[in-house]
C-alpha positions in Angstrom: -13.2 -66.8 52.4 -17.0 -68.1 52.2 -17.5 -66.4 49.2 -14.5 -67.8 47.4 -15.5 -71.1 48.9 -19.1 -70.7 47.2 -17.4 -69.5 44.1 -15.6 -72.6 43.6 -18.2 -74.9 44.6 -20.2 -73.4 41.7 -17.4 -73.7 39.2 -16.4 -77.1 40.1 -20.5 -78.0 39.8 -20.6 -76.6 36.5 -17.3 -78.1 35.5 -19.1 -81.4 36.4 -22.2 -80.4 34.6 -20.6 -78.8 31.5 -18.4 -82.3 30.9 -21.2 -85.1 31.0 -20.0 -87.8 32.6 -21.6 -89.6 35.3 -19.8 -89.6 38.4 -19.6 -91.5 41.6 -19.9 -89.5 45.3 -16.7 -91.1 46.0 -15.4 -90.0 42.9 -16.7 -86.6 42.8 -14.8 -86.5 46.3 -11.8 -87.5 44.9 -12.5 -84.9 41.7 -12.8 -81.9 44.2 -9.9 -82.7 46.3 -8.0 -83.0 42.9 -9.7 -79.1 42.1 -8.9 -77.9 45.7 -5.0 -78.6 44.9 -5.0 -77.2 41.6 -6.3 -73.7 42.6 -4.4 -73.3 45.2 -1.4 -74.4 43.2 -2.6 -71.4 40.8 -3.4 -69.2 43.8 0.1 -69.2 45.1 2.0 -69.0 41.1 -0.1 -66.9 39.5 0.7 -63.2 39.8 -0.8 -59.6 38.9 -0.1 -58.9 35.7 1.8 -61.9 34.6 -0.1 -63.6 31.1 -1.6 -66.9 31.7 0.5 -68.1 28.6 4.2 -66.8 30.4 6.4 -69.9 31.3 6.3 -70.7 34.6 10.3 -71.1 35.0 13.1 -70.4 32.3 13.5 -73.1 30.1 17.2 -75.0 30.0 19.0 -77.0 27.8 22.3 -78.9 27.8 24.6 -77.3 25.4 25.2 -80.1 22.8 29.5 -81.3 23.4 31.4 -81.8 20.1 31.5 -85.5 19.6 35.2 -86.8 19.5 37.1 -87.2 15.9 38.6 -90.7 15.8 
């Protein structure tokens, strides 16, 4: 767990790093609270094997209804 801990610190740093823009403590709190939810969002989706591209549910559509003739 500490190592995946001190993974993500490091990738959120250079997430930070790589984009430029100045940020607050407060926001860099709000930022990695904001990370922390989507990675273990991905953690509990994402599964072996599955492409990163793969829909995440089927898609659905409404089958159009045949407009009345007057």
């Amino acid at each position: 767990m500490a190592d995946n801990k001190t993974r993500l610190d490091v990738e959120f740093a250079g997430l930070l790093a790589a984009s430029g823009v100045p940020v607050s403590e407060e926001e860099r709190a709000e930022l990695r609270k904001a990370y922390d939810t989507l990675c273990d969002l991905a953690k509990r989706v994402r599964t072996p094997g599955r492409d990163w591209t793969a829909k995440p549910m089927p898609s659905f559509a409404a089958t159009p209804v045949a407009e009345p003739k007057e």
